[in-house]
DOFI-253288 format. One record per atom (N, C-alpha, C, O): z, y, x; residue in three letters. Coordinates in steps of 0.2 Angstrom, whole numbers, padded with zeros to 4 digits, always signed. Each point is the difference from the previous one (the first is absolute). Example, Ala and Ser with C-alpha at 12.3 -4.5 7.8 and 13.67 -1.06 7.14 Angstrom:
<recs>
+0039-0028+0066ALA/+0000+0006-0004ALA/+0000+0006+0004ALA/+0003-0001+0005ALA/-0007+0006-0007SER/+0001+0006+0004SER/+0003+0005-0004SER/+0001+0006+0003SER/
</recs>
This chain:
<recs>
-0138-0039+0086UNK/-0002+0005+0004UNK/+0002+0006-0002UNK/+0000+0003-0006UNK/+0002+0000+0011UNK/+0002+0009-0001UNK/-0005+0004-0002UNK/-0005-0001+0004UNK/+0005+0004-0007UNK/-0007+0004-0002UNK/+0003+0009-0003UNK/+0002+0002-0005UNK/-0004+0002+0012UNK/-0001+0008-0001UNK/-0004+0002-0005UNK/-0006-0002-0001UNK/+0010+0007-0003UNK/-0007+0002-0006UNK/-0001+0005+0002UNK/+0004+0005+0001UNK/-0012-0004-0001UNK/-0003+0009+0002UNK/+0006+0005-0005UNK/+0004-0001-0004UNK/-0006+0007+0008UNK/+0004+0005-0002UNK/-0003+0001-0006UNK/+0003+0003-0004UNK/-0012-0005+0002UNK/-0002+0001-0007UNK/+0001-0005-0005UNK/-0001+0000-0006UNK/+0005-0007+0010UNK/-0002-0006-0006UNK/+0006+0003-0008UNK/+0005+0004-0001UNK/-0007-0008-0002UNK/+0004+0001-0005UNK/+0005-0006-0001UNK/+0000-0006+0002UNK/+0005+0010-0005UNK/+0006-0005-0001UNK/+0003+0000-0005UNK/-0001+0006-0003UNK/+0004-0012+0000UNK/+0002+0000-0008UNK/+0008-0001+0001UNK/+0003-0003+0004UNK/+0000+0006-0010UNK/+0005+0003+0000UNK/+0003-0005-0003UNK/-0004-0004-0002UNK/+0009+0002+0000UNK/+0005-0004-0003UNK/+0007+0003-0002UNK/+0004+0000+0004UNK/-0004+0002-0010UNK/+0007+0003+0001UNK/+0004-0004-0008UNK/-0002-0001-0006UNK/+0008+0000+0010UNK/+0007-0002-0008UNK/-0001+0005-0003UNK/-0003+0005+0000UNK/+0009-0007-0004UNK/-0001+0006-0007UNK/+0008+0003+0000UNK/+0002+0006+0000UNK/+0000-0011-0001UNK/+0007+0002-0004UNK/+0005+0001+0007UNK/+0000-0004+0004UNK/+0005+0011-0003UNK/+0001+0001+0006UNK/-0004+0004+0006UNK/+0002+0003+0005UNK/-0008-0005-0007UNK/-0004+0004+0006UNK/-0005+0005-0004UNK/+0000+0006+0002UNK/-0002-0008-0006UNK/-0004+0007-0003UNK/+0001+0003-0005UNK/-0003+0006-0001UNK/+0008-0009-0004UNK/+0005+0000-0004UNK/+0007+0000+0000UNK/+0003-0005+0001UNK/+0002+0011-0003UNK/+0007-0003-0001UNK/+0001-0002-0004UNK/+0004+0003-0004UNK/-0005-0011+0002UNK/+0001-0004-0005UNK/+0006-0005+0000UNK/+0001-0003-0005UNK/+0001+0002+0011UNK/+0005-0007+0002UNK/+0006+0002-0002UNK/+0004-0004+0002UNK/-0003+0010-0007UNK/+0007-0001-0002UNK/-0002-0001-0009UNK/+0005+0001-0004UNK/-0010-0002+0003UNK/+0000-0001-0007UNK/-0002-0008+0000UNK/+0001-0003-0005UNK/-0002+0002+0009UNK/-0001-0007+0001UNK/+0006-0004+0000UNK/+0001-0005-0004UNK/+0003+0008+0008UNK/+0008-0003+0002UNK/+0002+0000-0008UNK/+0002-0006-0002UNK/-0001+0013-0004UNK/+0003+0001-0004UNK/-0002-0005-0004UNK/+0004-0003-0003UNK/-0011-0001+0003UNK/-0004-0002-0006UNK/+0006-0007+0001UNK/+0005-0001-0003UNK/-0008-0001+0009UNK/+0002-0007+0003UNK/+0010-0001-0002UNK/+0002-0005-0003UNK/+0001+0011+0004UNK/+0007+0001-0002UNK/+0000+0000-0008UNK/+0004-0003-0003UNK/-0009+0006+0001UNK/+0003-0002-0008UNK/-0003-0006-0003UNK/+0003-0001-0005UNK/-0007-0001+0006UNK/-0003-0009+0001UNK/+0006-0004+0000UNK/+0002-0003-0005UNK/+0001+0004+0010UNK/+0005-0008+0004UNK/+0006+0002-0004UNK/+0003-0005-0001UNK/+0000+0011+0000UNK/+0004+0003-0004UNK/+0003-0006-0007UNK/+0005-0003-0001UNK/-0012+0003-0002UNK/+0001-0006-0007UNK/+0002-0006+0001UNK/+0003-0003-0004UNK/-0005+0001+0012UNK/+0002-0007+0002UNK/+0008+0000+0002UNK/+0003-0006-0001UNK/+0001+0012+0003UNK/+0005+0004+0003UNK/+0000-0003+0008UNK/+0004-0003+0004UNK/-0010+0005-0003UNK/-0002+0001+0008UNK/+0001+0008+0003UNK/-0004+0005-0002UNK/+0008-0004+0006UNK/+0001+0006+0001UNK/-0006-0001+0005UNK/-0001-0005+0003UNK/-0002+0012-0002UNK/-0006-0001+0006UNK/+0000+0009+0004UNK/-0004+0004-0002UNK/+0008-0003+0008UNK/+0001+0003+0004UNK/-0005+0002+0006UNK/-0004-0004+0002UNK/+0003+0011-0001UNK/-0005+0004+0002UNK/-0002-0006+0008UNK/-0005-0001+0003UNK/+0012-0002-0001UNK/-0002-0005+0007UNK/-0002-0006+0000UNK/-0003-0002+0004UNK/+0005-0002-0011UNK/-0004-0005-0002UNK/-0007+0000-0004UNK/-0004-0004-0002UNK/+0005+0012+0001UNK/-0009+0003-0003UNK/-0008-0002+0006UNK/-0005-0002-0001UNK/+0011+0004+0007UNK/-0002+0004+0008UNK/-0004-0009+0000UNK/-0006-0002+0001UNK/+0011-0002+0000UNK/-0001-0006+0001UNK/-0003-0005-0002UNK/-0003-0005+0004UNK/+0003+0005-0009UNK/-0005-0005-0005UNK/-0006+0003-0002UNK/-0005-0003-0001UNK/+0005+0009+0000UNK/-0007+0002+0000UNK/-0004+0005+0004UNK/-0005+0003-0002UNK/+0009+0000+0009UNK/-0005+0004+0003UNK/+0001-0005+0007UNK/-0005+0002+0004UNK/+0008-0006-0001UNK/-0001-0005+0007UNK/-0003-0004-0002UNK/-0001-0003-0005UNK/+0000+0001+0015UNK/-0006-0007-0003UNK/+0005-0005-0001UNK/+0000-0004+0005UNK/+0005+0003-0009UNK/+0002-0005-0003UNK/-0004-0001-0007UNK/-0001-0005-0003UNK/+0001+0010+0001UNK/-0002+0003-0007UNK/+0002-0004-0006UNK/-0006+0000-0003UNK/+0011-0005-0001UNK/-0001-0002-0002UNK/+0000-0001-0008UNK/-0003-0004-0004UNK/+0006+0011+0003UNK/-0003+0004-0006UNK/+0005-0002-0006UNK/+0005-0002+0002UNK/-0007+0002-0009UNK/+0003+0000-0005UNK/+0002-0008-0001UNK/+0006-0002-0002UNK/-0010-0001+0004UNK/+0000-0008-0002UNK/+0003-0005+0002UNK/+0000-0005-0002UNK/+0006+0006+0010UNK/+0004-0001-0002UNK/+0009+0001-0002UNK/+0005-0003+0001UNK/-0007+0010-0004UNK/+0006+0002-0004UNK/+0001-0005-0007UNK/+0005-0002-0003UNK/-0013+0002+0001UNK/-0003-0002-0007UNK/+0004-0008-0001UNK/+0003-0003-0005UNK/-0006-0001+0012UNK/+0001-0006-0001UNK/+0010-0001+0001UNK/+0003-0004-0003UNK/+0000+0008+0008UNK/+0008-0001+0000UNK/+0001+0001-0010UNK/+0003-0004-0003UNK/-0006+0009+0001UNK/+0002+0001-0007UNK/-0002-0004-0005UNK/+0002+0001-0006UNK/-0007-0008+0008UNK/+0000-0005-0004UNK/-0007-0001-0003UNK/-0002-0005-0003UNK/-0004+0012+0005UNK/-0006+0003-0003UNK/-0004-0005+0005UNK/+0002+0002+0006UNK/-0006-0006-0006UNK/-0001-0005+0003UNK/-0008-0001-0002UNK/-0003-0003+0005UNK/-0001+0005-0010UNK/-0006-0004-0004UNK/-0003+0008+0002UNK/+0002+0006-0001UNK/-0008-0012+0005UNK/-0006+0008+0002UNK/-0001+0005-0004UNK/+0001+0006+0002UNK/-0003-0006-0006UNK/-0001+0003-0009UNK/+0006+0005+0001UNK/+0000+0006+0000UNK/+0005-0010+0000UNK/+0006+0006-0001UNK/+0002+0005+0005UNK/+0001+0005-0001UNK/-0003-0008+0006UNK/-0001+0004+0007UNK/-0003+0006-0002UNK/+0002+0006+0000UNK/-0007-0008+0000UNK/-0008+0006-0002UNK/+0003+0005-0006UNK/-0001+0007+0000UNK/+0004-0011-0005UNK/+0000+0005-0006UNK/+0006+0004+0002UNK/+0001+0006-0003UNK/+0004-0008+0008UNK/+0007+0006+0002UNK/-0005+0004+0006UNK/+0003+0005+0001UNK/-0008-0006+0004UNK/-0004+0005+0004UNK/-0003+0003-0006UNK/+0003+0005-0002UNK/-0008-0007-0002UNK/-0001+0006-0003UNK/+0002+0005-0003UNK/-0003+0005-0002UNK/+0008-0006+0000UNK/+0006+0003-0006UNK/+0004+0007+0006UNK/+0003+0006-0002UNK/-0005-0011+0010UNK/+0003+0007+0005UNK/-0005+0005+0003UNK/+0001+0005+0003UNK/-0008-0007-0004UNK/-0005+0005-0002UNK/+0001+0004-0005UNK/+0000+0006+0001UNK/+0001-0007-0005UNK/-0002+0004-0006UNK/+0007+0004+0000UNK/+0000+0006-0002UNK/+0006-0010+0003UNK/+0008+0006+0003UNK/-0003+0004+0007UNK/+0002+0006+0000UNK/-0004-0007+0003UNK/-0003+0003+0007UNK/-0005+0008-0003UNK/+0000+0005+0002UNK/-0003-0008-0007UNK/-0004+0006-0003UNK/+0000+0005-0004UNK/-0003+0005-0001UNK/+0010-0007-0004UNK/+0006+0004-0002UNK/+0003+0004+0005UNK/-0002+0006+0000UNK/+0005-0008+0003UNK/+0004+0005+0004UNK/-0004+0002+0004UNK/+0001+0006-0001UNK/-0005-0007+0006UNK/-0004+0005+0004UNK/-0005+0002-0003UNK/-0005+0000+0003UNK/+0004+0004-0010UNK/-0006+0004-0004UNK/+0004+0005+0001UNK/+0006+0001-0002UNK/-0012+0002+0005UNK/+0002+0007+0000UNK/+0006+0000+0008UNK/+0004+0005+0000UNK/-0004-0008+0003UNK/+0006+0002+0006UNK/-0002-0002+0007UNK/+0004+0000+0005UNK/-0012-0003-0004UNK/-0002-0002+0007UNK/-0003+0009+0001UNK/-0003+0004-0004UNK/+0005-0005+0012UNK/-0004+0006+0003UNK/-0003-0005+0006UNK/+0001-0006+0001UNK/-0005+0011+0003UNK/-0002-0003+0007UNK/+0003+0001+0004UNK/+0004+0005+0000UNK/-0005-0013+0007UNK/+0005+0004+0007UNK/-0001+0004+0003UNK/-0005+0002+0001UNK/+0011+0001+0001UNK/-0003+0005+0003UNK/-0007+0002+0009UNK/+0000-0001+0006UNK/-0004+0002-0009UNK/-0007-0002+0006UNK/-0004-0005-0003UNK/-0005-0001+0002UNK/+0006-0002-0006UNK/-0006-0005-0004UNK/-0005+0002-0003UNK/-0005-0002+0003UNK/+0004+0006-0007UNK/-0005+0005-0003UNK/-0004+0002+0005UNK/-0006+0000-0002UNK/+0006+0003+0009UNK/-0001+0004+0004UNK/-0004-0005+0004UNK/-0005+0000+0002UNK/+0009-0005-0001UNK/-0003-0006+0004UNK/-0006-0004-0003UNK/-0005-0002+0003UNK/+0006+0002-0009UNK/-0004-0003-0003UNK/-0006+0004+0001UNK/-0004-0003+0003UNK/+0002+0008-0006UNK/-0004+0006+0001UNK/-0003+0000+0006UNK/-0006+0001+0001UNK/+0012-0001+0005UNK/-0005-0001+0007UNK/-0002-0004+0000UNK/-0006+0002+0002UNK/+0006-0009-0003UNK/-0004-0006+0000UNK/-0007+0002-0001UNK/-0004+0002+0004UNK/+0004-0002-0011UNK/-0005+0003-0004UNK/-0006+0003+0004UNK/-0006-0002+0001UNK/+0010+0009+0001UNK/-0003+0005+0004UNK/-0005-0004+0008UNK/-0005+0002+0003UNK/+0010-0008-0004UNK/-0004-0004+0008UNK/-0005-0003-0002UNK/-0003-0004+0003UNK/+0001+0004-0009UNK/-0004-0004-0003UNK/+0001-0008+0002UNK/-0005-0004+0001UNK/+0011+0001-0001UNK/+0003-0006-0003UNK/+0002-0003-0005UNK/+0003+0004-0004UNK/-0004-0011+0002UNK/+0002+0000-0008UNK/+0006-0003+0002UNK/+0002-0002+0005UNK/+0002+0002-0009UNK/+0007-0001-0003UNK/+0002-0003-0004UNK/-0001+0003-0005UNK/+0004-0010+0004UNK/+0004-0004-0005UNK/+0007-0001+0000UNK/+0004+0001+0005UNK/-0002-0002-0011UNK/+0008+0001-0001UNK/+0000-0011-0001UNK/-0005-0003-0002UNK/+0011+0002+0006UNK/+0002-0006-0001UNK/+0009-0001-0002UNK/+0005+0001+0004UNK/-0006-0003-0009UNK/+0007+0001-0002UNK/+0003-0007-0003UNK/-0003-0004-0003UNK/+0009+0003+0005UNK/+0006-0005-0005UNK/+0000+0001-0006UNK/+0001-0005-0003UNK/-0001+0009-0001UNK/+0001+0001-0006UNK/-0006+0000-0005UNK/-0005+0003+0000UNK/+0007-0008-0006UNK/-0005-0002-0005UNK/-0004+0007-0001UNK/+0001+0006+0000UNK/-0006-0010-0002UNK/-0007+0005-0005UNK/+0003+0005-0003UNK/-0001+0006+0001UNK/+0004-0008-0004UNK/+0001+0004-0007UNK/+0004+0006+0004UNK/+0000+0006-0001UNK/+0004-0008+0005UNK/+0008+0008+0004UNK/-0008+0003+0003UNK/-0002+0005-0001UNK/-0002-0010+0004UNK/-0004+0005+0009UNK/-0004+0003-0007UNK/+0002+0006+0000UNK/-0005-0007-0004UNK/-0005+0005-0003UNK/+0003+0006-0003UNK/-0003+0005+0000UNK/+0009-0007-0002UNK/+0005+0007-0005UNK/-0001+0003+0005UNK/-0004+0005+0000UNK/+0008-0007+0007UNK/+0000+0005+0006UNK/-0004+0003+0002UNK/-0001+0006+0001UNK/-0003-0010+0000UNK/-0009+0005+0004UNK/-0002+0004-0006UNK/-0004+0005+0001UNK/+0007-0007-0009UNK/-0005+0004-0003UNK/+0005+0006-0002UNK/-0003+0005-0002UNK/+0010-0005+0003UNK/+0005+0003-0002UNK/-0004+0008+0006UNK/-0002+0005-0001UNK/+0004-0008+0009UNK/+0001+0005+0002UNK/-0011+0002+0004UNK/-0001+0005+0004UNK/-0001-0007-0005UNK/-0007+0004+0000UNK/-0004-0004+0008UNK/-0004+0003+0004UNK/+0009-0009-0005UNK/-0003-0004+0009UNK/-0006-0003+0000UNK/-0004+0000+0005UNK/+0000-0001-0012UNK/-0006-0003-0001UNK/-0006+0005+0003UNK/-0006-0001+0001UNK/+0009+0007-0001UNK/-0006+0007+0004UNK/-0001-0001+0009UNK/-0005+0002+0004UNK/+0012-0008-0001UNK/-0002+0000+0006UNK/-0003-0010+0003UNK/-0003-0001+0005UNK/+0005-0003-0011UNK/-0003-0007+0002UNK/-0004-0002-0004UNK/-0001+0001-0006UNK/-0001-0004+0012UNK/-0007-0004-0005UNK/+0000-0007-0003UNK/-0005-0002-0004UNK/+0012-0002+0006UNK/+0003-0007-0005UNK/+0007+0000+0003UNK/+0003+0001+0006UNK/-0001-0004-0013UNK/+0008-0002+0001UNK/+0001-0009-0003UNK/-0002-0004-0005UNK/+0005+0003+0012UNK/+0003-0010-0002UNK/+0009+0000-0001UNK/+0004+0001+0004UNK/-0003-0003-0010UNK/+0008-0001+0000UNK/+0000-0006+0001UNK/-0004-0004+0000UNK/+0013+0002-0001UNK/+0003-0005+0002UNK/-0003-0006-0005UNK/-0002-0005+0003UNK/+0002+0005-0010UNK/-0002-0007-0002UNK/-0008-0001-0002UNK/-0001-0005-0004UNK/-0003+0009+0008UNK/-0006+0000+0000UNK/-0002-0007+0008UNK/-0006-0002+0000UNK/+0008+0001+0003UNK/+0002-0003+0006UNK/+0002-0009-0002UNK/+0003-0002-0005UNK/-0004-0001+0010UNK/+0004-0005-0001UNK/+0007-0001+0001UNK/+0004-0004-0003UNK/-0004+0009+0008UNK/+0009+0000+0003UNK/-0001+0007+0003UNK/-0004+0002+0004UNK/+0011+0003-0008UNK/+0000+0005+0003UNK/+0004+0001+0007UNK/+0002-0005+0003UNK/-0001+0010-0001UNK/+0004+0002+0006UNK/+0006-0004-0001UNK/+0002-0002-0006UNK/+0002+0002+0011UNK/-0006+0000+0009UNK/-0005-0006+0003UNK/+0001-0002+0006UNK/-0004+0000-0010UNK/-0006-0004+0002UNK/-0005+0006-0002UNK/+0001+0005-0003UNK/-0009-0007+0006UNK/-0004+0006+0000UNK/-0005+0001-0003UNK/-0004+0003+0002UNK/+0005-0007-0008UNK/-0005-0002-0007UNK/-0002+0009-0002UNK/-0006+0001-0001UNK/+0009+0002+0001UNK/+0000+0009-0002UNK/-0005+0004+0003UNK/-0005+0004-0002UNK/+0009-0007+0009UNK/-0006+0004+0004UNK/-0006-0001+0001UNK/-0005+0004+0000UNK/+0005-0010+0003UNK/-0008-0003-0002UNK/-0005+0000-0006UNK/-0007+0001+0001UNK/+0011-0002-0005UNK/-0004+0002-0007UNK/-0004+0007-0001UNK/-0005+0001-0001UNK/+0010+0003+0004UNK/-0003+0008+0002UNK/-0005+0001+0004UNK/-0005+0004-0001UNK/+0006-0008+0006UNK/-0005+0000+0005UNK/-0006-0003-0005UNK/-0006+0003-0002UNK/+0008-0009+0001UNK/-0008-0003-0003UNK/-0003+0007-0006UNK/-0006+0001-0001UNK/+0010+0002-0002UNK/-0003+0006-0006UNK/-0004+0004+0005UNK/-0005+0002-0002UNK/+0006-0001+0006UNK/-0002+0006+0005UNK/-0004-0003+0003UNK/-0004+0004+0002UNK/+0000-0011-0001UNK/-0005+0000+0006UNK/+0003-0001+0005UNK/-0004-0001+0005UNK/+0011-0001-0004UNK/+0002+0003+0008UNK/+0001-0009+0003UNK/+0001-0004-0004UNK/+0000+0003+0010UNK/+0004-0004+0004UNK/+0006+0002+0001UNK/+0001+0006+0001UNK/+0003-0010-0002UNK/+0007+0000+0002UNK/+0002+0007+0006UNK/+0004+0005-0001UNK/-0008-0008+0009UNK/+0000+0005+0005UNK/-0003+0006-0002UNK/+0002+0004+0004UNK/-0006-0001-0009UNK/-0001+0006-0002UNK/+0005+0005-0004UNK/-0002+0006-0003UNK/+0009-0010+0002UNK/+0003+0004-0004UNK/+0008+0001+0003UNK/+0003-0003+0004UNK/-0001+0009-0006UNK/+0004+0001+0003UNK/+0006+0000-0008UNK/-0001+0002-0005UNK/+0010-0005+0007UNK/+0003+0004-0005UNK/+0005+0005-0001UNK/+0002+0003+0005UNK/+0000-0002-0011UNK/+0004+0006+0002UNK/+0006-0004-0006UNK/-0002-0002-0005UNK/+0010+0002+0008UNK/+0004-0003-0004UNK/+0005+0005+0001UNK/-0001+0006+0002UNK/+0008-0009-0005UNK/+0007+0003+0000UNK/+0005-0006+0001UNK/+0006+0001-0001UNK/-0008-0007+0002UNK/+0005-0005-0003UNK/-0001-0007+0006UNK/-0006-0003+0000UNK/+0011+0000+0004UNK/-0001-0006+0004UNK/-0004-0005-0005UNK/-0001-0006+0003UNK/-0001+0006-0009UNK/+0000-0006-0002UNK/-0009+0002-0002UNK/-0004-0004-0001UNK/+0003+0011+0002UNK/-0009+0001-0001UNK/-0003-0002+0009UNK/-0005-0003+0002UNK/+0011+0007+0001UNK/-0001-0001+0008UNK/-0004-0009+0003UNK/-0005-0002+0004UNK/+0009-0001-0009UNK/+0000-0008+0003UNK/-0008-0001-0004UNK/-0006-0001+0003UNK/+0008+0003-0011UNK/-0007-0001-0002UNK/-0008+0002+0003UNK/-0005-0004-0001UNK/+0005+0009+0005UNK/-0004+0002+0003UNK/-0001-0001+0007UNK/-0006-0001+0002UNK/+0012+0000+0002UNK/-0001-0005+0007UNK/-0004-0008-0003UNK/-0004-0002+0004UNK/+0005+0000-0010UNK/-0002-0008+0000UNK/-0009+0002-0002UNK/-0005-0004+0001UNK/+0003+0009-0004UNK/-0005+0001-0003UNK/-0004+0002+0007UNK/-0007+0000+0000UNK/+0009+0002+0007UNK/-0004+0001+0004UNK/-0002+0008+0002UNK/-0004+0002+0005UNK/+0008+0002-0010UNK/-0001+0005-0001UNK/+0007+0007+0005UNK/+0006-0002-0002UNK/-0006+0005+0004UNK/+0003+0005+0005UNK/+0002+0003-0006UNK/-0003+0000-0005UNK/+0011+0003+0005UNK/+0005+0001-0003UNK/+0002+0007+0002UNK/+0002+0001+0006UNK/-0003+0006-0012UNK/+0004+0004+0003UNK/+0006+0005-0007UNK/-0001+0002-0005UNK/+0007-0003+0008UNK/+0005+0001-0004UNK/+0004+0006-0001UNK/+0003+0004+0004UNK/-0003-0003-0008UNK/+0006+0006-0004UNK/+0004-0002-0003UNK/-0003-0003-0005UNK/+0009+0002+0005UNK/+0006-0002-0003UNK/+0003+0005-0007UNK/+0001+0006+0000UNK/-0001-0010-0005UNK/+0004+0003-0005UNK/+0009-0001+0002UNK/+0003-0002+0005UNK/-0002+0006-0011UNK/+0008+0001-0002UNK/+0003-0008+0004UNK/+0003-0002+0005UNK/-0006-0001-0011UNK/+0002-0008-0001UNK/-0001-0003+0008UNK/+0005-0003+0002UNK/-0010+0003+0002UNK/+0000-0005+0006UNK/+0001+0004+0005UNK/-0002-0003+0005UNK/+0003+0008-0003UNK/+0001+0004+0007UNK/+0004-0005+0006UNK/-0001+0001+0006UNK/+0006-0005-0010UNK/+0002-0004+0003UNK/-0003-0007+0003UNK/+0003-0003+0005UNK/-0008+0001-0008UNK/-0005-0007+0002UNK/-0003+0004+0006UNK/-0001+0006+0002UNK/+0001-0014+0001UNK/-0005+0000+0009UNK/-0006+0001-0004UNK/-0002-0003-0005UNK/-0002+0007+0009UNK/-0005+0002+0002UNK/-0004-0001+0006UNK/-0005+0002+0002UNK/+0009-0008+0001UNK/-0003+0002+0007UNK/-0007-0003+0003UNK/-0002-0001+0006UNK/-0001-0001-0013UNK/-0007-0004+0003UNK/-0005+0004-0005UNK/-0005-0002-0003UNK/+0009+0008+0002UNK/-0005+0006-0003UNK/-0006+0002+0007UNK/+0002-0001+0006UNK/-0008+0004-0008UNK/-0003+0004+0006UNK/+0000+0006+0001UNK/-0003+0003+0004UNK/+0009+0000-0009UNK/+0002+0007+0000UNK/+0006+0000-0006UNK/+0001-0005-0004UNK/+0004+0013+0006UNK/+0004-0001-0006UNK/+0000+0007-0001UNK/+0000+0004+0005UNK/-0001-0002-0010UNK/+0001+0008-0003UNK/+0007+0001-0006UNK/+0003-0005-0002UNK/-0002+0012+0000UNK/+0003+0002-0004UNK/-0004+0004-0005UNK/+0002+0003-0005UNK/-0008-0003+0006UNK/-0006+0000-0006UNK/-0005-0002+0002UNK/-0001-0001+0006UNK/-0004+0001-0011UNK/-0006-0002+0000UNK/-0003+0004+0005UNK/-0004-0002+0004UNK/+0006+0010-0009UNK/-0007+0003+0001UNK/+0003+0003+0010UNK/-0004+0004+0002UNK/+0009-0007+0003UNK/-0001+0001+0005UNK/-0003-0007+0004UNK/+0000+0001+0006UNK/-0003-0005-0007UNK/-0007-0002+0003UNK/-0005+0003-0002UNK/-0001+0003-0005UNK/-0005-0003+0014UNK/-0003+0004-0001UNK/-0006-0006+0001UNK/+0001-0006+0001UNK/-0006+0008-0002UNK/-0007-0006+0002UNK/+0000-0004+0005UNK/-0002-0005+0000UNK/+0007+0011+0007UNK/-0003-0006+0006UNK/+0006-0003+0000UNK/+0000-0004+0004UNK/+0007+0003-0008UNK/+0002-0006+0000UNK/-0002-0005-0001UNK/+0003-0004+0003UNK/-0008+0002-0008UNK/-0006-0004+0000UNK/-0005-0001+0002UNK/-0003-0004-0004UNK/+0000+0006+0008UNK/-0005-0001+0004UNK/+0002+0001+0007UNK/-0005+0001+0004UNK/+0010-0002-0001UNK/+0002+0000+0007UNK/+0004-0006+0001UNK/+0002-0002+0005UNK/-0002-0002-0010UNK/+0004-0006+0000UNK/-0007-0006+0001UNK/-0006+0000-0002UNK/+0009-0005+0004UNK/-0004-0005-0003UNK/+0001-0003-0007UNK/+0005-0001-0003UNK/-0012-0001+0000UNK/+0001-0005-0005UNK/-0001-0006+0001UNK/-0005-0001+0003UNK/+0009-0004-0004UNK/+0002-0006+0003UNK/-0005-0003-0005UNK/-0001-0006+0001UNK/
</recs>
């Protein structure tokens, strides 16, 4: 059933992390490039694009397993090893995107709560949120291996939602990436996009809106639409 929300109800926000409220996706890329490096995996800004920001997503593991890395354990201990390289190199070098601070802050000011639902392990989303001062605008963050299956399946977003109190139909998200997009279409959840550096290229086209910042949505983009 379609269901119009009062101009007073309240709505919960959903927003990624890395790319959208964060410019972190190029330290990500670097982590990932000097990871596969060892393996002598050359790992390129378009097969970055591809294997970890679309919904192919298929990520580090199967570069790991072409290079012979095959035993779960081993897996895990080269993901973690590109955390803690991820945390090297962006200390000290994330700023916000441009209009996320401002947006975030409007939320606020509407008296909506807001959660961050991100791909990226506990240990990157917390340095991040705690690196750049996002913890002043949400009230819970769910990363990728806190889930049973991260993006673009919609373990992330849900999870979010259940933190929050919310149904699915009461949240709205906020991404930069075809592969959050999908995740949030499966979660039941209305999708609204900002494109990073990295994906300006990805369809969008089952977005319910497309911006070049955040902080150009304004409330009744959200409350004149339906939430399905």
């Amino acid at each position: 059933m379609i269901r119009h929300p009062e101009k007073t109800a309240s709505i919960s926000v959903i927003c990624d992390l890395d790319g959208l409220l964060v410019d972190s996706e190029f330290w990500h890329f670097k982590a990932y490039q000097s990871i596969l490096k060892r393996y002598d995996i050359k790992l390129t800004e378009d097969l970055f694009v591809q294997g970890w920001l679309s919904e192919k997503q298929y990520g580090m593991r199967r570069y790991l397993e072409r290079a012979g890395v095959v035993e779960e354990a081993d897996i895990k201990k080269v993901r973690q090893e590109k955390a803690q390289r991820f945390v090297e190199l962006a200390q000290g070098n994330l700023k916000w995107m441009p209009g996320a601070r401002e947006f975030l802050a409007q939320v606020r000011e509407w008296g909506w709560d807001c959660g961050v639902g991100t791909g990226a392990h506990r240990s990157e989303s917390d340095f991040i949120i705690n690196e750049c001062g996002i913890s002043e605008y949400v009230n819970v963050w769910v990363s990728g291996d806190e889930v049973p299956k991260n993006k673009p399946h919609p373990d992330v977003f849900l999870k979010v939602a259940e933190k929050l109190g919310r149904n699915p139909q009461e949240c709205i998200v906020m991404e930069n990436s075809s592969m959050g997009l999908k995740a949030a279409s499966e979660a039941g959840m209305r999708c609204f996009v900002v494109p990073s550096r990295f994906t300006l290229q990805q369809d969008f086209s089952g977005a319910a809106k497309q911006s070049s910042r955040l902080d150009e949505f304004k409330r009744m983009d959200f409350e004149t639409e339906p939430i399905l």
